[in-house]
N, C-alpha and C positions, 0 to 999 in steps of 0.2 A: 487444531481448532480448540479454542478454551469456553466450547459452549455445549453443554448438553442435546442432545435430540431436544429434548421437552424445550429448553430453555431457545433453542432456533424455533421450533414448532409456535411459542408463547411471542417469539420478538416479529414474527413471522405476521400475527395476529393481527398485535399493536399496532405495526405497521400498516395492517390492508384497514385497519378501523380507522386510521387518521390518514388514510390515500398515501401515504409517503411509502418508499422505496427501502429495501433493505440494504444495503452493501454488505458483503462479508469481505475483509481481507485476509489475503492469502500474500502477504508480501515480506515474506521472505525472501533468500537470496538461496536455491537447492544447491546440494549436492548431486551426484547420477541416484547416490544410494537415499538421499529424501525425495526426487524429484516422484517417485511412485507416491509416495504416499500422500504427496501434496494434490498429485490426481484421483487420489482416492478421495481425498477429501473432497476435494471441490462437487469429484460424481454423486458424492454423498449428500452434500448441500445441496446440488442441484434437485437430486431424488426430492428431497424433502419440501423442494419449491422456491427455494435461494436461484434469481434470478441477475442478480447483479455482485459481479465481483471487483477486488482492487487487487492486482497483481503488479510483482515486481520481476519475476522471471521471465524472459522470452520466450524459453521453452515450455513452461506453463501454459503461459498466456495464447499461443500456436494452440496449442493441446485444448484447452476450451475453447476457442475461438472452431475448432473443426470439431470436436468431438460436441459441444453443446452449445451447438449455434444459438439459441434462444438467447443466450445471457448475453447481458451489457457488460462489457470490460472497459476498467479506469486501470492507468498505469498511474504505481507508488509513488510516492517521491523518494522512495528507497531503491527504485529503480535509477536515479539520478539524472534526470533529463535536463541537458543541459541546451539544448542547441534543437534548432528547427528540422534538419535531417534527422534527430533520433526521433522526433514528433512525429513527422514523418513516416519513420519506419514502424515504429508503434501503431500508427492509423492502420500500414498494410497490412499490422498482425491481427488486427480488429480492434481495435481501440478504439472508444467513442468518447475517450477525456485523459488527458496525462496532466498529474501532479505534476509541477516542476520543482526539481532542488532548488531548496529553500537556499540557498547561499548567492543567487543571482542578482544581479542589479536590474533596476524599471526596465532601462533601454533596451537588456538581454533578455526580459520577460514579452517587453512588447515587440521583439524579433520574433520569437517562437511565436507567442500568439498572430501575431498577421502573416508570416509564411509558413505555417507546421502543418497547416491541413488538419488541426484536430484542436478542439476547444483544452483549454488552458484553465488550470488551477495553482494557486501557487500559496502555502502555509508563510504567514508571518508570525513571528516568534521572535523574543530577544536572548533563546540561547546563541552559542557563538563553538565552534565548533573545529577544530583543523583537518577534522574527512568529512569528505560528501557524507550528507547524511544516507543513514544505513550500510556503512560501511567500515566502521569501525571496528575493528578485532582486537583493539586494546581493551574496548572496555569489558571483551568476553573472558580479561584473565584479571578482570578488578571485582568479579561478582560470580553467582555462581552460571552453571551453563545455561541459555536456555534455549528456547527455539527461533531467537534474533541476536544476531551480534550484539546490539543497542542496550540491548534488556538491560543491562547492567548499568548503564550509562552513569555517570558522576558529575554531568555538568551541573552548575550553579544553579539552573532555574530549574532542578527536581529537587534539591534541599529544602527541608521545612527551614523556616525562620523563627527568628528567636520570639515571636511577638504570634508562632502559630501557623500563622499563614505558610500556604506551599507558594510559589510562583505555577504550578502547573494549573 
């Protein structure tokens, strides 16, 4: 988690004074030896009043879905859903919204959405990519390590331009 107690406690705030909702994600891709500590976190957010998460791991998402039934879970798009049966499977894990991988076409977006059983989100962006997004292990030996394969990422549209501007 890249947020202080105080600083969830403070976002936590803002959000109940303007009625909106918080998400935290947690969408990473675990190992056995991070899957603990990504439930620690989550129990820790939750502790705090964090009722809505975005996850990418199954076994997570299982893991809150029974251990803290209160919260609202969205699957990543670092999850990489590509198709109406993982929509599907995601709803049985508790899922009340799956991101879908950004690399799909309309006709593969409006499949999922009319038979997945679970409302549908989908990022447009004009990066361009050759892995599903979130799954990239190249660009975890182009930068240093962090706690998402991507973090490091190289593609075009995180470069500043010469005139200043980011494309992010």
């Amino acid at each position: 988690v890249n947020f202080t107690p105080g600083e969830i406690s403070l976002a936590l705030s803002i959000c109940a004074e303007r009625g909106v909702d918080l998400l935290v994600t947690l969408n990473n891709l675990y190992t056995d030896a991070q899957l603990l500590d990504a439930r620690r976190a989550a129990a820790d957010l939750h502790s705090r009043g964090v009722r809505h998460f975005i996850v990418a791991e199954p076994a997570l998402m299982g893991w809150i879905a029974r251990e803290l039934p209160d919260t609202r879970l969205h699957v990543s798009t670092v999850a990489t859903t590509t198709n109406r049966l993982t929509a599907t499977l995601w709803s049985d894990l508790g899922a009340r919204r799956v991101v879908l991988e950004n690399g799909l076409r309309l006709d593969e977006i409006a499949a999922v959405r009319e038979r997945g059983g679970v409302p549908v989100e989908v990022f447009v962006f004009g990066g361009s990519c050759v892995s599903f997004h979130g799954t990239c292990y190249l660009a975890s030996y182009l930068g240093p390590d962090g706690p998402h394969p991507c973090e490091a990422c190289n593609l075009p549209v995180r470069f500043e331009h010469p005139d200043g501007a980011s494309e992010e």
